[in-house]
GULUMKE-111236 format. One record per residue (C-alpha): residue number from 1; x, y, z; residue in one letter. Coordinates in pm, 1 decimal. Layout:
N
NODE     k         c1         c2         c3   r
NODE   NUM          X          Y          Z   a
...
***
This chain:
471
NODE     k         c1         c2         c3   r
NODE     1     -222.7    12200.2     1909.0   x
NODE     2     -423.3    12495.9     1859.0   x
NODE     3     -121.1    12703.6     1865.3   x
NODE     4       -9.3    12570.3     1531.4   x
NODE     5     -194.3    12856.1     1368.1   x
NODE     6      186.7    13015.0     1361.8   x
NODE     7      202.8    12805.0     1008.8   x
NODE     8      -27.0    12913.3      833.0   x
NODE     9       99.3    13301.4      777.0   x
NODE    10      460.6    13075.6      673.6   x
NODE    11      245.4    12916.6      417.1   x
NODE    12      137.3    13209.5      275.4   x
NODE    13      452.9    13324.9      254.3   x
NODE    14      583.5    13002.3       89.0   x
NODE    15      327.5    13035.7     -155.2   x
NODE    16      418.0    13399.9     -244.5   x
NODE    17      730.4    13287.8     -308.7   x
NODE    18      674.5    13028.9     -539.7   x
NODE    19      471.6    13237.4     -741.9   x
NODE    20      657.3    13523.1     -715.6   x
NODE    21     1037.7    13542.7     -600.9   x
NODE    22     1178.6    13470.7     -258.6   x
NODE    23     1276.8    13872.9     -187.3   x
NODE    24      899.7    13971.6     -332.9   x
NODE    25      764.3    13742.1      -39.4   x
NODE    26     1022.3    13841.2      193.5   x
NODE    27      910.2    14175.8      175.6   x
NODE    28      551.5    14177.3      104.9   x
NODE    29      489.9    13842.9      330.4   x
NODE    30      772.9    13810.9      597.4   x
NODE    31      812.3    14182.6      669.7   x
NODE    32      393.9    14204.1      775.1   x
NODE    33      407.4    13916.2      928.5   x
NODE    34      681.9    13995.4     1152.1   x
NODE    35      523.0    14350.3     1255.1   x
NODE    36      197.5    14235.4     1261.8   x
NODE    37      225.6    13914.2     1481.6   x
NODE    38      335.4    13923.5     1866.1   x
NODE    39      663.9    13751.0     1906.1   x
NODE    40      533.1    13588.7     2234.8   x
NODE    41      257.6    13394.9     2022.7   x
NODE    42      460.5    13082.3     1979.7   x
NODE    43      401.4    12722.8     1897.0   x
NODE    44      513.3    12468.7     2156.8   x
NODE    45      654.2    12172.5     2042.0   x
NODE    46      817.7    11881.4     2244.5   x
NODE    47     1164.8    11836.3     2200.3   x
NODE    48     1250.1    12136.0     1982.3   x
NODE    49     1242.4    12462.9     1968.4   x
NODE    50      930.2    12689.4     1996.0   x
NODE    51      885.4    12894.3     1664.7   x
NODE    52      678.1    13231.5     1669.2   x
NODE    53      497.2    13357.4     1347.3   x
NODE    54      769.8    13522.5     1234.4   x
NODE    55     1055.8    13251.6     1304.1   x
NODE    56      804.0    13044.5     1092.5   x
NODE    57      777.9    13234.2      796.5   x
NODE    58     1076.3    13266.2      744.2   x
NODE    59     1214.5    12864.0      714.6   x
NODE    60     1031.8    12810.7      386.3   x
NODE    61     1163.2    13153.9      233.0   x
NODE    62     1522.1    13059.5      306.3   x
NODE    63     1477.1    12695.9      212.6   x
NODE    64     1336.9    12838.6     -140.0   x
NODE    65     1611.3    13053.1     -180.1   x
NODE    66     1885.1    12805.4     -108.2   x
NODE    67     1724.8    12550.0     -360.7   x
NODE    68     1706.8    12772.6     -632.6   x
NODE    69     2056.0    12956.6     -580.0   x
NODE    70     2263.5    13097.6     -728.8   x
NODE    71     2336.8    13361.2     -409.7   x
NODE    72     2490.8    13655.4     -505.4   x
NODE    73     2671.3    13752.4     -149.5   x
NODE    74     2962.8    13968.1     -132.4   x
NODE    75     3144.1    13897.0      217.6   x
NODE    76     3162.1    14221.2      391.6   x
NODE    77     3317.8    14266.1      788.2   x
NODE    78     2933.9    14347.1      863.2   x
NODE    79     2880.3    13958.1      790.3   x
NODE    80     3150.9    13912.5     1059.5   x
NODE    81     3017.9    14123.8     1353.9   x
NODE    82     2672.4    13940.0     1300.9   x
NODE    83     2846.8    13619.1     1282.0   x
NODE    84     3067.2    13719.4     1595.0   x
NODE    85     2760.3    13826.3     1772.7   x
NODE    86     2528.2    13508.3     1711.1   x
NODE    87     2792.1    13254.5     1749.8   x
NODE    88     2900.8    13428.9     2103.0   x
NODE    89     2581.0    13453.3     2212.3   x
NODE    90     2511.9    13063.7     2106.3   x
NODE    91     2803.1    12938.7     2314.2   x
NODE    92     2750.5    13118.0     2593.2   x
NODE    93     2398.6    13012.8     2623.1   x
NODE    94     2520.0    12651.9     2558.3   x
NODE    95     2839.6    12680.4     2838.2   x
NODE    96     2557.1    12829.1     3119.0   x
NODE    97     2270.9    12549.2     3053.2   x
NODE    98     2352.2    12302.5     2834.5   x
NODE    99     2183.8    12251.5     2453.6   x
NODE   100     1819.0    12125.3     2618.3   x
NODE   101     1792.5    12481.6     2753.0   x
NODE   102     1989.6    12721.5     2517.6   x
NODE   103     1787.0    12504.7     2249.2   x
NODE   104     1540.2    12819.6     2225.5   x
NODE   105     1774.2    13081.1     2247.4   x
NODE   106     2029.1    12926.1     1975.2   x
NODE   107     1698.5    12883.9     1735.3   x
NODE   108     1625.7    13283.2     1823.8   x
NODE   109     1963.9    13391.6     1689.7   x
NODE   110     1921.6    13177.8     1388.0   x
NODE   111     1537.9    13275.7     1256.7   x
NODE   112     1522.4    13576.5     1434.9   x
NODE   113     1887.8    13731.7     1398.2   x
NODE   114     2100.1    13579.1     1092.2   x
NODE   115     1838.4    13486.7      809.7   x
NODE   116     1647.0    13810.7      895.1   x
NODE   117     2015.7    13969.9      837.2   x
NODE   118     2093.0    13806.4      548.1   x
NODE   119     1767.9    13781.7      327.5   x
NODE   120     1718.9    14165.3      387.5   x
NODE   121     2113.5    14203.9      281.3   x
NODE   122     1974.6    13943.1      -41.8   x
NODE   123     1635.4    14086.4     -109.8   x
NODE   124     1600.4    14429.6      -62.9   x
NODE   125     1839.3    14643.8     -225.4   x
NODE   126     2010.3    14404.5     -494.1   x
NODE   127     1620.5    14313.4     -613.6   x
NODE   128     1558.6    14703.4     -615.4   x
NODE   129     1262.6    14646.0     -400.6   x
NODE   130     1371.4    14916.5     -109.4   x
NODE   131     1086.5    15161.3     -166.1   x
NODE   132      858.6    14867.6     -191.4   x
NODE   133      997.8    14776.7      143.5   x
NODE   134      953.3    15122.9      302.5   x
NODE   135      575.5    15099.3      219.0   x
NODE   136      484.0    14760.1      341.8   x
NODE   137      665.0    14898.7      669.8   x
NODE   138      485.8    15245.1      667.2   x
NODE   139      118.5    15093.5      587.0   x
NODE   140      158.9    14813.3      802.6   x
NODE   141      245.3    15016.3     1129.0   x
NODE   142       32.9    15306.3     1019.8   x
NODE   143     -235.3    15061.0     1045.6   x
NODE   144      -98.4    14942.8     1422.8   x
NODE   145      -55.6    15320.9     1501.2   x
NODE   146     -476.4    15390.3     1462.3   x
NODE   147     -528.0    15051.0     1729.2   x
NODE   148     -271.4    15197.3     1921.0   x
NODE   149     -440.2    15549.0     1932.4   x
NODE   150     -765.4    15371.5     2029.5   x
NODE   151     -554.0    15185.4     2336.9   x
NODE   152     -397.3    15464.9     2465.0   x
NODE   153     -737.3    15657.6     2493.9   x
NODE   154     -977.9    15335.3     2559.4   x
NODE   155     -746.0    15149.9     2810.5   x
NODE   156     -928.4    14782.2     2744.7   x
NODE   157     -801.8    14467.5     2939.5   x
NODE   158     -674.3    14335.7     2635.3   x
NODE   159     -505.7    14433.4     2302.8   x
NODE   160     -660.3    14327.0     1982.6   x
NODE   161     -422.3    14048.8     1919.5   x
NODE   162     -450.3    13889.7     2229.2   x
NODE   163     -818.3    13951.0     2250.1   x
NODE   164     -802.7    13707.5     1842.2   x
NODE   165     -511.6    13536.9     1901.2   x
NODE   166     -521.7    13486.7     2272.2   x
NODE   167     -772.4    13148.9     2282.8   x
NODE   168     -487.8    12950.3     2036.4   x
NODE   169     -242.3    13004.4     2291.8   x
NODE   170     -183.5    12908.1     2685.1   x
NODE   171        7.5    13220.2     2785.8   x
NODE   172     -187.6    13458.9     2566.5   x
NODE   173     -407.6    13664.6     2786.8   x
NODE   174     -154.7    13861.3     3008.7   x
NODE   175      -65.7    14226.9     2994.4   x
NODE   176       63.9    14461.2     3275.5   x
NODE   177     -143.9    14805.3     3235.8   x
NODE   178       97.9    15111.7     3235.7   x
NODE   179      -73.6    15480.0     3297.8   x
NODE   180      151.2    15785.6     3269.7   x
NODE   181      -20.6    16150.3     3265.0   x
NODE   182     -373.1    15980.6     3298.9   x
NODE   183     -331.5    15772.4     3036.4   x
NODE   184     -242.0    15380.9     2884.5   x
NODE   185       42.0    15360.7     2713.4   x
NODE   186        1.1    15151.4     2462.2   x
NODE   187      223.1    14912.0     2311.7   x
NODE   188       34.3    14745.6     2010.3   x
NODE   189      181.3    14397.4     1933.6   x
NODE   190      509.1    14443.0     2054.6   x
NODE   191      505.1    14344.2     2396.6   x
NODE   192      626.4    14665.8     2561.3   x
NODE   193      534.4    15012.3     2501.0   x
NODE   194      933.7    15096.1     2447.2   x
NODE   195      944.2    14840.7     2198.1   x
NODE   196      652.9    14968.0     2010.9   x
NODE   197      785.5    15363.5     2044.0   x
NODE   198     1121.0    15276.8     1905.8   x
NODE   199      946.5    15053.0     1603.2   x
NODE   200      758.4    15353.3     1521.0   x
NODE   201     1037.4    15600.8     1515.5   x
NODE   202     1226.9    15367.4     1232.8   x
NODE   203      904.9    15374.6     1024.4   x
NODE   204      800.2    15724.8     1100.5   x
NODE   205     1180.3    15786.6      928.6   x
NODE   206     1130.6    15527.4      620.1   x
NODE   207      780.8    15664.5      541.6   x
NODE   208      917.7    16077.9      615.1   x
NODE   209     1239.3    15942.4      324.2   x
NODE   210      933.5    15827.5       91.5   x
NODE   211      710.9    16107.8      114.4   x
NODE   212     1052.3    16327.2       67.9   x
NODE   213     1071.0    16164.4     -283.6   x
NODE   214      696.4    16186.4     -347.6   x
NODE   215      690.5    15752.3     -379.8   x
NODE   216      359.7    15777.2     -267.4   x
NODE   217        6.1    15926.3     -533.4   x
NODE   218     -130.1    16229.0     -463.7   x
NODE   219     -439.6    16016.1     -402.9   x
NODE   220     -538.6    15683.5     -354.7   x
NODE   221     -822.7    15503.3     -419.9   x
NODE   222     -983.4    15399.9     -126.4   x
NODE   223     -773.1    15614.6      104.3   x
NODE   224     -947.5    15856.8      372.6   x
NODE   225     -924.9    16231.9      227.7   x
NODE   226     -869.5    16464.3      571.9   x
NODE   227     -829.3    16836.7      463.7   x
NODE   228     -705.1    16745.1      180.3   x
NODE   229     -390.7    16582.8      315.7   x
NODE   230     -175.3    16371.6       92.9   x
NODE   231     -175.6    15968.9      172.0   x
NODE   232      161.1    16045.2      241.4   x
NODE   233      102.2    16302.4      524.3   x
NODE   234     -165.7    16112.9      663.0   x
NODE   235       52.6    15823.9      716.7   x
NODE   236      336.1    16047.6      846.3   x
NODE   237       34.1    16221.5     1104.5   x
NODE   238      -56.1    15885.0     1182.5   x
NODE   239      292.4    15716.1     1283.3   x
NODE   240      363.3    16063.3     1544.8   x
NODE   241       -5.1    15968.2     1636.6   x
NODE   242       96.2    15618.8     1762.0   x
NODE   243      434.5    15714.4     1881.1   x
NODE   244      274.5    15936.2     2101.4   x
NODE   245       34.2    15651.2     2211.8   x
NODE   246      363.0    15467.6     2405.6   x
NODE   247      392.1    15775.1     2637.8   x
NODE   248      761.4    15691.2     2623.3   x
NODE   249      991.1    15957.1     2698.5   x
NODE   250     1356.9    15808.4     2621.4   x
NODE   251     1256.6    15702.0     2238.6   x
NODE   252     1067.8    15986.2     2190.3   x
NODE   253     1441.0    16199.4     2315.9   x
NODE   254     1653.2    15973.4     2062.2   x
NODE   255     1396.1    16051.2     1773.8   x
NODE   256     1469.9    16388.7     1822.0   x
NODE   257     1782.9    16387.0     1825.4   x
NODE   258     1799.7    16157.9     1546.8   x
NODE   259     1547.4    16430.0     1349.1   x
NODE   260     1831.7    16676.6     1416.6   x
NODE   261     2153.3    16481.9     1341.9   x
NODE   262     1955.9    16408.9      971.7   x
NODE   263     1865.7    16789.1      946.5   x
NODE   264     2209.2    16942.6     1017.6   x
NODE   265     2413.1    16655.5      801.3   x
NODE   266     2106.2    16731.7      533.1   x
NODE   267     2211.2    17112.3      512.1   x
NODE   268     2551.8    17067.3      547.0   x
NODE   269     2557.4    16839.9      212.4   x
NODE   270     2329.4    17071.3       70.9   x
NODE   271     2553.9    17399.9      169.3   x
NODE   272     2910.2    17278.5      122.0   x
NODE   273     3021.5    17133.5     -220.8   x
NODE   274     3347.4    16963.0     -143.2   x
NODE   275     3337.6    16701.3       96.0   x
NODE   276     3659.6    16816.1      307.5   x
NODE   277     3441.2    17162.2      380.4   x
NODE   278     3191.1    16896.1      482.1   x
NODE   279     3455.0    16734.0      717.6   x
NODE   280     3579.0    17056.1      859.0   x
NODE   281     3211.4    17201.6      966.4   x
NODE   282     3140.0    16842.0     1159.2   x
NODE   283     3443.7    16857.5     1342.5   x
NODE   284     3393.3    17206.9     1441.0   x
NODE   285     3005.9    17097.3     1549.7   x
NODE   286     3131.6    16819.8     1692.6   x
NODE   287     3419.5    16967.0     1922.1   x
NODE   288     3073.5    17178.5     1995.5   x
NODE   289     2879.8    16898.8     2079.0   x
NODE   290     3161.7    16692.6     2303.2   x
NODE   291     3215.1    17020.4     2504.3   x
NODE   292     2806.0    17067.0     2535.1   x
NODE   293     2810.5    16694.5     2638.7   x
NODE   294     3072.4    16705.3     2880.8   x
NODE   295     2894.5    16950.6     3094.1   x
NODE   296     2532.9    16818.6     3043.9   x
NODE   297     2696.5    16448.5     3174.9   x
NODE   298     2819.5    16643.0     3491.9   x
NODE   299     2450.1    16782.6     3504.8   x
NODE   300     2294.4    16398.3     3459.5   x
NODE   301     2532.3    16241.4     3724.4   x
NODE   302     2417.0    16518.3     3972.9   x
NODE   303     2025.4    16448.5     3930.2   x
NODE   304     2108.2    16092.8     3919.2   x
NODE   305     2302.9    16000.6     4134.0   x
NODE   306     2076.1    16023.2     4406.1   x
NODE   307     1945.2    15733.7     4625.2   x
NODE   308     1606.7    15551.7     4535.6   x
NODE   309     1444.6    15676.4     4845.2   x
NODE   310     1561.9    16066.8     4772.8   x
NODE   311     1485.5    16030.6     4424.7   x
NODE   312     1103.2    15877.3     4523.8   x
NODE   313     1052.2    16240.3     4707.8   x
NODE   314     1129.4    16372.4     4366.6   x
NODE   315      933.0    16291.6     4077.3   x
NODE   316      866.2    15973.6     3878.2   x
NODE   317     1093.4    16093.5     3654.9   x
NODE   318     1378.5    16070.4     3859.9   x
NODE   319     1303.4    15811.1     4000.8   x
NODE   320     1336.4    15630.3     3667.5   x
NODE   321     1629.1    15796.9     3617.9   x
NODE   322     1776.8    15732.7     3961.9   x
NODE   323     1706.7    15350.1     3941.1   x
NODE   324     1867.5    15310.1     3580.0   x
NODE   325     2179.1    15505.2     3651.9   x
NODE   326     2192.4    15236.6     4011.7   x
NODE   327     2201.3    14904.4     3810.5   x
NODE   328     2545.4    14964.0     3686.6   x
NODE   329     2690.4    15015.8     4048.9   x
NODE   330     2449.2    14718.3     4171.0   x
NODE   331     2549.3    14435.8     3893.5   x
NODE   332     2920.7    14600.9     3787.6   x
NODE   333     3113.6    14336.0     3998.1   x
NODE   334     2877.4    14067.8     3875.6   x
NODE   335     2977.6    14170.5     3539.6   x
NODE   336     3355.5    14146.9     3592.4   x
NODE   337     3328.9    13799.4     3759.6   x
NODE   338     3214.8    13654.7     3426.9   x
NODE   339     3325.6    13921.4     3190.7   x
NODE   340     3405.3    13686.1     2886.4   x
NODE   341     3061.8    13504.2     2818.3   x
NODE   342     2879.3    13600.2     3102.2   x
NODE   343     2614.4    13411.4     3328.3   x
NODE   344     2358.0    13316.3     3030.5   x
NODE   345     1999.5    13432.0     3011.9   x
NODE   346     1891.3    13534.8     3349.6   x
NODE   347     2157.8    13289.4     3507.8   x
NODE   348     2271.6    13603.5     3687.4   x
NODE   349     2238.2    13699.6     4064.4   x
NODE   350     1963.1    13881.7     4049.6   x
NODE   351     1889.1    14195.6     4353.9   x
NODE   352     1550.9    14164.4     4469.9   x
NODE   353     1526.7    14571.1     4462.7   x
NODE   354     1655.2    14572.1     4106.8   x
NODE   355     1526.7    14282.1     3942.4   x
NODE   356     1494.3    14477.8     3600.1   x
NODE   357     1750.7    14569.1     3398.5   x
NODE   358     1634.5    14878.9     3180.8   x
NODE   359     1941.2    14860.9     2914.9   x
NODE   360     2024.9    14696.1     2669.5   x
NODE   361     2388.5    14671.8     2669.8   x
NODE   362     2356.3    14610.9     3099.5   x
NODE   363     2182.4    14320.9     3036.9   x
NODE   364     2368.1    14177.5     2742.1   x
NODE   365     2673.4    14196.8     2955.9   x
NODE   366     2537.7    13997.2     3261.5   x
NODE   367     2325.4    13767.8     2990.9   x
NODE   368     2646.0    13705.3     2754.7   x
NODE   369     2971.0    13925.3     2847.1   x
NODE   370     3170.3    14186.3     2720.3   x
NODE   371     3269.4    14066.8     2391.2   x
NODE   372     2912.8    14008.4     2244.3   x
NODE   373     2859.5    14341.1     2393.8   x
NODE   374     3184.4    14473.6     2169.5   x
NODE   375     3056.9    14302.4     1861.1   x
NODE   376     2715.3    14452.7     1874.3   x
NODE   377     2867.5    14816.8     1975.4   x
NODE   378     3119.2    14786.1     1742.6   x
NODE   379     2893.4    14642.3     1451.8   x
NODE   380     2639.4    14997.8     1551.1   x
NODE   381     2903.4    15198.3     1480.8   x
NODE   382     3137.0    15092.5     1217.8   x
NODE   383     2762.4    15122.3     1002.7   x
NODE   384     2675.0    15463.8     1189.2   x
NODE   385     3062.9    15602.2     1037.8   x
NODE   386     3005.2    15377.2      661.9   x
NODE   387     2665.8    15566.8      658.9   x
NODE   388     2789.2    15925.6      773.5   x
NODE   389     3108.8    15852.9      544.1   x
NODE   390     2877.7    15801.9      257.9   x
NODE   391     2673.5    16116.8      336.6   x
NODE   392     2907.2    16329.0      326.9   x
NODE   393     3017.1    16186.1       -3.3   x
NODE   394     2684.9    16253.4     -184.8   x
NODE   395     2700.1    16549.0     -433.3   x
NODE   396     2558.1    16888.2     -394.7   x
NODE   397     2184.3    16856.5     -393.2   x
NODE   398     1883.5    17057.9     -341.0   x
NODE   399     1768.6    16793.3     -153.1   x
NODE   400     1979.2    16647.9       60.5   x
NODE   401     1750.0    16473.0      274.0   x
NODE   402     1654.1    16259.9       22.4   x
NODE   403     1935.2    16062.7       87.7   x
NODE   404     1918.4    15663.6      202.1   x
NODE   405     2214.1    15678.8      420.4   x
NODE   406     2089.8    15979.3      628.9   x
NODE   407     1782.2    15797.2      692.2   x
NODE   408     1952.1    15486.3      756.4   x
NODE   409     2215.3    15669.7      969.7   x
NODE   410     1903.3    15838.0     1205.1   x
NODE   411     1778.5    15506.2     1268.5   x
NODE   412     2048.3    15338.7     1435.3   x
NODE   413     2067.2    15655.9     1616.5   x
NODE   414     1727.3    15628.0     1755.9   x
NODE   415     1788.4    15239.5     1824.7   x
NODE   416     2155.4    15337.8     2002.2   x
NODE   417     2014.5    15543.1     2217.0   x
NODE   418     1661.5    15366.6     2312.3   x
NODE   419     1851.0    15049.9     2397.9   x
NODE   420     2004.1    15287.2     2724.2   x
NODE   421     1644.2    15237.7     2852.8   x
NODE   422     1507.5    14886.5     2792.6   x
NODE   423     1647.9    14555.3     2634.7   x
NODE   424     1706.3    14375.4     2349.8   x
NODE   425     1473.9    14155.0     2200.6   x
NODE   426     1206.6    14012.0     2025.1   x
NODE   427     1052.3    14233.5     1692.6   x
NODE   428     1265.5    14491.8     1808.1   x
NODE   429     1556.7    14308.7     1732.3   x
NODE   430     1458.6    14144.5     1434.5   x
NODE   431     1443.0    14439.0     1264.3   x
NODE   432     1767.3    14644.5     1375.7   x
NODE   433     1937.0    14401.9     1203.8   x
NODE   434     1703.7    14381.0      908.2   x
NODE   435     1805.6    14725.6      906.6   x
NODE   436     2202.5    14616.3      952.1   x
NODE   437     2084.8    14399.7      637.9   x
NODE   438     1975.0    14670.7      437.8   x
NODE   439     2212.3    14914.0      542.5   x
NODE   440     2570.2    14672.1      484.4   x
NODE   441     2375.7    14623.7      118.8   x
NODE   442     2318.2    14974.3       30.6   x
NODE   443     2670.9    15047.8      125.3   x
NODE   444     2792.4    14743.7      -59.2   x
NODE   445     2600.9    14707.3     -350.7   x
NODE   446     2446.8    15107.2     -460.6   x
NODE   447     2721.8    15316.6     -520.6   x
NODE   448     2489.3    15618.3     -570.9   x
NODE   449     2144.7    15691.7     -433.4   x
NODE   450     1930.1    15633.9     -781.7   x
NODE   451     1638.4    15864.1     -756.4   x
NODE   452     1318.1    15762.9     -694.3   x
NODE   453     1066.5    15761.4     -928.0   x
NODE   454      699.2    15856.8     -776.7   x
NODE   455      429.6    15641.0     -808.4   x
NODE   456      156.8    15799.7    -1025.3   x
NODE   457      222.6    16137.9     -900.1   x
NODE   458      -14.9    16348.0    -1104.8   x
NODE   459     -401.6    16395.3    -1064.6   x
NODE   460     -524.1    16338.6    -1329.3   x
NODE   461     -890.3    16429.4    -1228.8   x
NODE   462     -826.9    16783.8    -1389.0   x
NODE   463     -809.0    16670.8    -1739.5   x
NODE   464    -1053.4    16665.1    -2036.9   x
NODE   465    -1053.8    16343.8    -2091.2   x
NODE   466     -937.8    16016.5    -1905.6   x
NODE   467     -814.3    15674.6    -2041.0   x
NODE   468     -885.4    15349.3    -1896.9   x
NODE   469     -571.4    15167.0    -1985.5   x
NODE   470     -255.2    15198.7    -2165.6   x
NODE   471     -219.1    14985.7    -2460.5   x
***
């Protein structure tokens, strides 16, 4: 019974938005809770499903909002890939196990998939509320970022949340201690240290698009002054400082590649007025990039494909390497034999050596076959081109960067490319497609990207005289 402490941040949230407005709690109640809280903190109940904090808060917010309607949703083919990809994955959990054991899984893709999906689609950028947004993210991880600093160079038993939350919950106190170059990676309240890397890269880009249009005071009250750094570059120091705490190389790769992709589209909107220039330059970068690629793949497959035992001579690193690039020789045929809905969650033949599948899209295959592997790939990308499309669209500005969809466009970049080295799941997923949310809405409903207006952006300590309040 003790873990029934999962309601009481959902009450909170219920109460915010009753006294507020169902997107004001989504995003100043749901969004911390589901950052803050571990996913594998979950209340067991007999007979039904076993909601985490997040999966919690979330009931009485959609509840509210369905009671007190109107909806204003406009039907996009986004809505159908998310569909596509919930529903699949529902049925084949059901066809592998039956309801009394896909019970927990269908409830997943339901709190923890679709309402995530569609209140961010409802309450974020129709409400105007997406800088508000951005901020809970950045200050809520920056905050994660400093205990994840302290991990990294402390290495205790326990992380802080299972050290307080541990006791209300059976399963509480485990973690498995990683060390790379002498030191713990940390992974904060997101179970693994990838998880935790690629979180940080998606707010390290939201909080680098606010400080780009200056949403944030010069100062704050209360806020740590450090040589005279602006909240906003503090924050920005102090997400790199808890990326770096994960020690994880593949997120940290798609981050910067990410950081370039927004960069070069950045200066090309900002060089080339008419958008078929802009078209022309990409494809001439891009038959650059496929010819660059083509030979650095031949390079990869020869350092990879290398046994296990050659690669252990090597280095740790390719080793890694080695035993990723494996799994798809080792479960391909598995694949094929149930290629349509697959085996179900971990109803697979599993290899003793390779009992871990490090990708995403691997695993979703085995777990739930090709075509919920198509919808998700195919939902990544047709918002990857809507983004780039709408990029390049954008008029001339000295500023280019500024730009939502560039952002937007770099961080399903970063999550494309990190989900090649672990898997799908938990707060990780829940906010990709919060993100798919946000990003089908901004394409839907904001034709333009209205400027941002910053947040009390002069100091005002300079002046003769100071007022108390504005009448």
């Amino acid at each position: 019974m003790l873990s029934a402490i999962v309601i009481f941040p959902a009450l909170v949230a219920f109460y915010l938005a009753l006294t507020r407005s169902v997107p004001w709690a989504f995003v100043h109640a749901y969004i911390p809770i589901l950052l803050w809280f571990p996913s594998y903190f979950q209340w067991h109940i007999p007979g039904i499903p076993d909601p985490n904090f997040a999966e919690a808060a979330i009931v009485p917010l959609t509840m509210l909002l369905l009671i007190r309607g109107p909806i204003r949703w406009q039907v996009s083919f986004t809505d159908i890939l998310v569909l596509g990809f919930v529903i699949l994955t529902c049925i084949s959990e059901y066809r592998a196990f039956g309801y009394k054991l896909a019970q927990n899984l269908m409830a997943t893709m339901l709190l923890s998939v679709w309402l995530p999906y569609a209140l961010a689609k409802i309450c974020i950028e129709p409400t105007g509320l997406r800088v508000n947004f951005g901020k809970v993210v950045a200050v809520v991880l920056f905050i994660i970022s400093a205990i994840m600093v302290f991990d990294m160079l402390i290495g205790p038993k326990y992380t802080l949340w299972q050290r307080v939350l541990g006791r209300f919950f059976n399963s509480g106190w485990t973690r498995d201690i990683e060390v790379r170059w002498g030191l713990t990676r940390a992974e904060g309240p997101f179970a693994h240290s990838i998880y935790a890397c690629i979180i940080l890269i998606m707010g390290y880009r939201i909080q680098r698009w606010l400080e780009w249009h200056q949403a944030w005071p010069l100062k704050l009250k209360g806020f740590p002054s450090i040589a005279k750094l602006s909240p906003a570059r503090i924050i920005s120091l102090g997400l790199l400082a808890g990326i770096f705490s994960t020690l994880s190389r593949g997120p940290w790769l798609s981050g910067i590649l990410a950081a370039a992709v927004l960069l070069g589209l950045a200066m090309i909107v900002k060089l080339f007025k008419r958008p078929l220039q802009r078209y022309l330059i990409m494809g001439i970068i891009l038959l650059g990039v496929v010819a660059g690629g083509l030979a650095v793949d031949k390079a990869f497959k020869q350092f990879a494909a290398v046994g296990m035992e050659e690669a252990s001579e090597s280095s740790q690193e390719r080793q890694t390497v080695a035993y990723r690039f494996e799994l798809f020789t080792t479960y391909g045929e598995i694949i094929v034999e149930k290629w349509a809905l697959g085996w179900g969650r971990l109803g697979w033949p599993q290899e003793k050596i390779q009992w871990s599948i490090d990708n995403a899209y691997l695993l979703l295959a085995l777990n739930h076959g090709l075509i919920v592997v198509g919808c998700f790939i195919a939902l990544l990308f047709y918002l990857m081109i809507r983004l780039f499309i709408r990029s390049m669209s954008q008029p001339v500005t000295d500023s280019p960067s500024k730009i939502l969809a560039l952002t937007l466009l770099a961080i399903l970049i970063v999550e494309g490319f990190s989900l090649a080295t672990v898997s799908l799941q938990a707060t990780n997923q829940t906010l990709l497609f919060i993100i798919f949310g946000w990003s089908d809405a901004y394409l839907t409903v904001s034709r333009q990207d209205t400027p941002v207006v910053a947040t009390i952006n002069q100091d005002n300590s300079s002046l003769p005289f100071r007022f108390q309040r504005v009448i």
